[in-house]
NUZA-676031 format. One record per residue (C-alpha): chain; residue number from 1; residue in three letters; x, y, z. Coordinates in nm, 4 decimals, decimal comma. Example, Ala and Ser with C-alpha at 12.3 -4.5 7.8 and 13.67 -1.06 7.14 Angstrom:
BEGIN
 chain   n res        u        v        w
     A   1 ALA   1,2300  -0,4500   0,7800
     A   2 SER   1,3670  -0,1060   0,7140
//
This chain:
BEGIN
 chain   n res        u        v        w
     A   1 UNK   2,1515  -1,0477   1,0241
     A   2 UNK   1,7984  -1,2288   1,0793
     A   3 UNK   1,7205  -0,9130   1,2715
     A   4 UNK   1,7657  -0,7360   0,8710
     A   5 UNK   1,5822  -0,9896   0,6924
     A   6 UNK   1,3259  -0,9671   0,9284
     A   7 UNK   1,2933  -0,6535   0,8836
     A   8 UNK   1,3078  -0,6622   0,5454
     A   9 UNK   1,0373  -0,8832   0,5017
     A  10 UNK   0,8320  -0,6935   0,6789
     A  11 UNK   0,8791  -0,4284   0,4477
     A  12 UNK   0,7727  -0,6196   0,1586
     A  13 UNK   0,4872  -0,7968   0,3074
     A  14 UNK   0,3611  -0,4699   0,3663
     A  15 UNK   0,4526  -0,2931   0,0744
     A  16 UNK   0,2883  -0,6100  -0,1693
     A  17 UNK  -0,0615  -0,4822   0,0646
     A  18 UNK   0,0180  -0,1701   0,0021
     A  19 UNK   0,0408  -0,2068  -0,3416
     A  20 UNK  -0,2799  -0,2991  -0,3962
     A  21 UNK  -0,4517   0,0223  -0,2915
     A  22 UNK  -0,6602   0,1914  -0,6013
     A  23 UNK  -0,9749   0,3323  -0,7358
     A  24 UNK  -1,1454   0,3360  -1,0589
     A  25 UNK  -0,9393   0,4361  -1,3679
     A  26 UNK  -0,9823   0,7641  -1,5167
     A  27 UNK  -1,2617   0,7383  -1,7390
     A  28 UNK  -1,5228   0,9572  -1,5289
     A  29 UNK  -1,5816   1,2764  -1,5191
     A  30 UNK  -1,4305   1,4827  -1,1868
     A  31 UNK  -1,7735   1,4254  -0,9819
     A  32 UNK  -1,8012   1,0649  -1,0885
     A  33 UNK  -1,4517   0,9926  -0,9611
     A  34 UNK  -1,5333   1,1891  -0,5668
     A  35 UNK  -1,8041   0,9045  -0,5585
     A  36 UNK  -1,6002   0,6128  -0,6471
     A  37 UNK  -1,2512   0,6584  -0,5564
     A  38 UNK  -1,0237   0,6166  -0,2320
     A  39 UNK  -0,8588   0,9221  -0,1133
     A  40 UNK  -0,6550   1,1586  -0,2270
     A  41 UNK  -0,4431   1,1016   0,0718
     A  42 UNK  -0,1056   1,2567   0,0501
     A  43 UNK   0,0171   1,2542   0,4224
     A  44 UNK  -0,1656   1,0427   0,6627
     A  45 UNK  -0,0846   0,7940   0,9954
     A  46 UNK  -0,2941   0,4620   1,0490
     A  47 UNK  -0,2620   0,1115   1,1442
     A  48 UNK  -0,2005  -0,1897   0,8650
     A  49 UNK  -0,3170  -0,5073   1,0362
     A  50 UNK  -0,1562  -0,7898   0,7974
     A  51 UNK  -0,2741  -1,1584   0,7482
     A  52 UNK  -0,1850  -1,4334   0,5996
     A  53 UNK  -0,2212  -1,8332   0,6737
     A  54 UNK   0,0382  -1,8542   0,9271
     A  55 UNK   0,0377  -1,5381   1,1107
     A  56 UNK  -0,0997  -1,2049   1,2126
     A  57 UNK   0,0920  -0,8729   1,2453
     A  58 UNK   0,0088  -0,4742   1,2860
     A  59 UNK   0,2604  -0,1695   1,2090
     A  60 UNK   0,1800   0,1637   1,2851
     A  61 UNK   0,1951   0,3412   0,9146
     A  62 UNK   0,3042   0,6958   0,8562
     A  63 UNK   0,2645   0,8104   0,4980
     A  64 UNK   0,4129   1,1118   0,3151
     A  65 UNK   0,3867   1,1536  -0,0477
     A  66 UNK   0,2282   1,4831  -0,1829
     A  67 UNK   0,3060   1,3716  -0,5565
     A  68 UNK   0,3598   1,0506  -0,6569
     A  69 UNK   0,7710   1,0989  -0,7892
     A  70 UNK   0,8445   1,1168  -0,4391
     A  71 UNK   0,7874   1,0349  -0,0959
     A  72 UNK   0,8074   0,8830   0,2621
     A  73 UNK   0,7032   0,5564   0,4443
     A  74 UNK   0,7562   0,4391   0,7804
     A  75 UNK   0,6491   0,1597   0,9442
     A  76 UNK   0,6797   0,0928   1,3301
     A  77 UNK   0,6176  -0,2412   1,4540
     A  78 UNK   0,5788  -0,1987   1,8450
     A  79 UNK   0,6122  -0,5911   1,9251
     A  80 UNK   0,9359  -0,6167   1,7982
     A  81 UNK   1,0768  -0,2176   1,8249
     A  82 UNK   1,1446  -0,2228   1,4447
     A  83 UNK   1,0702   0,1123   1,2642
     A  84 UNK   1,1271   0,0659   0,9061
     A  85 UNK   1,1686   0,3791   0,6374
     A  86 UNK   1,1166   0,3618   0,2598
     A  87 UNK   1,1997   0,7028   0,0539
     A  88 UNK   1,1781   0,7247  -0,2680
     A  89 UNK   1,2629   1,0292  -0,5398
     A  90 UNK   1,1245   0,8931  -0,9018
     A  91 UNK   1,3430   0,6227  -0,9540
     A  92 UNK   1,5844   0,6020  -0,6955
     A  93 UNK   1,4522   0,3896  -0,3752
     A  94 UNK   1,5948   0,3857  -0,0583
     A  95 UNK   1,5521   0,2444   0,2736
     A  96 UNK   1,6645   0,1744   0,6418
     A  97 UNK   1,5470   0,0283   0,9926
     A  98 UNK   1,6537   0,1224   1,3637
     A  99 UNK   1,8875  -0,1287   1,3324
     A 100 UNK   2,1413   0,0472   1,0545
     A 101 UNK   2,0618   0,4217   1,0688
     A 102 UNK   2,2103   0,4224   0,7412
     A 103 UNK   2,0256   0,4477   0,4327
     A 104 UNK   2,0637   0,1299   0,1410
     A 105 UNK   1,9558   0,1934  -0,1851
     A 106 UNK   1,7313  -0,0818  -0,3575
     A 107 UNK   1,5361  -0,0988  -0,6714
     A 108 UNK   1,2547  -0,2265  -0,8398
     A 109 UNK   1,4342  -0,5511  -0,9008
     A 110 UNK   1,5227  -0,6232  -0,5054
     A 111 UNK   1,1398  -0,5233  -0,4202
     A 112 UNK   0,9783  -0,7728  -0,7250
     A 113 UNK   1,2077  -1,0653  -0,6489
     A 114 UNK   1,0010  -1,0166  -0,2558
     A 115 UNK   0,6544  -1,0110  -0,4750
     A 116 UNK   0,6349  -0,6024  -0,4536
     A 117 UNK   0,3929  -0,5321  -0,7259
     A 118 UNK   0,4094  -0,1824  -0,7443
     A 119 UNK   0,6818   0,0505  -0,7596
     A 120 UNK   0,6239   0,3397  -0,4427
     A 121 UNK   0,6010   0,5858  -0,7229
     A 122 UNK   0,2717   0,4388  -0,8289
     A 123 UNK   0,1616   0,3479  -0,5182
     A 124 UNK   0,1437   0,7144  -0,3961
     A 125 UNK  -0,0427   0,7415  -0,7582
     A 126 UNK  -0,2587   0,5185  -0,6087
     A 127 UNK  -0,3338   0,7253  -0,2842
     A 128 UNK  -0,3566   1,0256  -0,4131
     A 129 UNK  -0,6321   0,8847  -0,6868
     A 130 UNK  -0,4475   0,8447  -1,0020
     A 131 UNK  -0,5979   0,4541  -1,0612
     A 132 UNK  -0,4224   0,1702  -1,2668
     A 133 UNK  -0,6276   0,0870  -1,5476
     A 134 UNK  -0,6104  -0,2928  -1,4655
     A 135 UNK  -0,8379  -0,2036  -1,1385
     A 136 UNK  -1,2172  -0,2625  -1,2659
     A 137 UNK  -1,5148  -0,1363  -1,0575
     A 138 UNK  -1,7304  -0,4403  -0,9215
     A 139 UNK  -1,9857  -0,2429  -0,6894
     A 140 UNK  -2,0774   0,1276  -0,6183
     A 141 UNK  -2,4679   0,0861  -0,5084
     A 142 UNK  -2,2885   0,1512  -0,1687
     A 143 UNK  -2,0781   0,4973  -0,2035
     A 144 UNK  -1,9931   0,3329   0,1516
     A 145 UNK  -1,8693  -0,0145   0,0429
     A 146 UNK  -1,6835  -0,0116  -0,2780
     A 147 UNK  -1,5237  -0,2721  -0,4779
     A 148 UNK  -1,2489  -0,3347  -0,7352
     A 149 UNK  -1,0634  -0,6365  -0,9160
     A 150 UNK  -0,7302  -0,6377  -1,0763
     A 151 UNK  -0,6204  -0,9721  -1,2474
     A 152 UNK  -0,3485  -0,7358  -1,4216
     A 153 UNK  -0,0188  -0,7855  -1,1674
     A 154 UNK   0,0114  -1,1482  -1,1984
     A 155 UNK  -0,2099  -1,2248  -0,9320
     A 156 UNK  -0,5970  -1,1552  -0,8379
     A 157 UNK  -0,6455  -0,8471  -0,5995
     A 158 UNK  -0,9598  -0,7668  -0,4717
     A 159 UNK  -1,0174  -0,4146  -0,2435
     A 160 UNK  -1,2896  -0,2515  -0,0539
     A 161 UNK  -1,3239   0,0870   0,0652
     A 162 UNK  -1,5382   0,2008   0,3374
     A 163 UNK  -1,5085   0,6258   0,3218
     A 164 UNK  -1,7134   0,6385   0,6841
     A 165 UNK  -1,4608   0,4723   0,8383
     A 166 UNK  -1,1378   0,5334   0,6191
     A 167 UNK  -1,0967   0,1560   0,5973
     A 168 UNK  -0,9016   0,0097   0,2440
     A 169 UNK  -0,9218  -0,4264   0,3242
     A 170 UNK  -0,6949  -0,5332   0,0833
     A 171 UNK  -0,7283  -0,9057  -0,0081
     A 172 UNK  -0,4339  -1,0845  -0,2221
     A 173 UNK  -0,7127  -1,4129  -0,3776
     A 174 UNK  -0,4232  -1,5584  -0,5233
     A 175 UNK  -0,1866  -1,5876  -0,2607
     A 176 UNK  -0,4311  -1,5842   0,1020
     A 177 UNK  -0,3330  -1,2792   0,2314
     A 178 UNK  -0,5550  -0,9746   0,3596
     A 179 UNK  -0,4173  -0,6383   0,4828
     A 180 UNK  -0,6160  -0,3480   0,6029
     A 181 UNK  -0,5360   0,0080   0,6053
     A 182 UNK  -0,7029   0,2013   0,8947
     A 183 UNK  -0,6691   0,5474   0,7951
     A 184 UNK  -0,6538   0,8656   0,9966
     A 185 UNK  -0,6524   1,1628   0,7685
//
């Protein structure tokens, strides 16, 4: 059982990162957005590196979600031999580790009650460069070092993109926790 929750807050810690991931909102024209946006990524693997005030983590991430009604996450933490799958088919969620090859439904609900912002549907949005409109633009002298601020999800989120290296830092102000996405397209 502490095996599961384990697990399952793993999940959500890095889903809540996850969540954060954006670009400017859609109020440029099409060669204004290729400038200042992250992505589109619709299938990718990386590393997340995760942390917080008490500890430090990495998964390996593999990412499927060619629109954003549906998709694929999996998450493979090698210290522990826990893979983790989220699926997701507009608004039906499901998910399930190595430990229970069987999949459990959850919802919205079950993720926001473990401080998931986002719903996966939007966060594939997200990656494939459909931006929230509560993510604001801070700095683009630097088409290599962007940066935006939402204040919109109950919490301050602050992210910067760096294209050269496919690198999304993901920083949670309100809460002390950083997450970055190492991206290999």
């Amino acid at each position: 059982m502490s095996s599961c929750r384990t697990t399952g807050r793993l999940l959500m810690i890095v889903l809540l990162m996850l969540s954060a991931c954006a670009s400017l909102p859609g109020k440029q024209s099409p060669a204004d957005t290729k400038t200042t946006s992250i992505g589109p990524y619709s299938e990718f693997t990386g590393r997340l590196l995760v942390m917080d005030q008490q500890r430090r983590w990495q998964v390996q991430v593999q990412w499927k979600a060619i629109e954003p009604e549906s998709g694929w996450l999996r998450l493979t933490h090698a210290a522990s031999n826990t893979v983790i799958e989220l699926r997701w088919d507009h608004q039906t969620m499901q998910m399930r580790d190595n430990s229970a090859n069987n999949w459990q439904r959850t919802s919205q609900k079950i993720l926001s009650d473990h401080g998931i912002v986002l719903p996966p549907n939007q966060l594939a949005a997200l990656l494939l460069g459909e931006i929230p409109e509560h993510f604001q633009l801070k700095t683009s002298n630097d088409k290599d070092n962007l940066v935006w601020e939402s204040r919109g999800l109950d919490q301050f989120v602050r992210l910067q993109w760096q294209e050269s290296t496919h690198r999304l830092t993901m920083t949670d102000m309100t809460h002390g926790r950083r997450a970055i996405l190492l991206i290999q397209p």
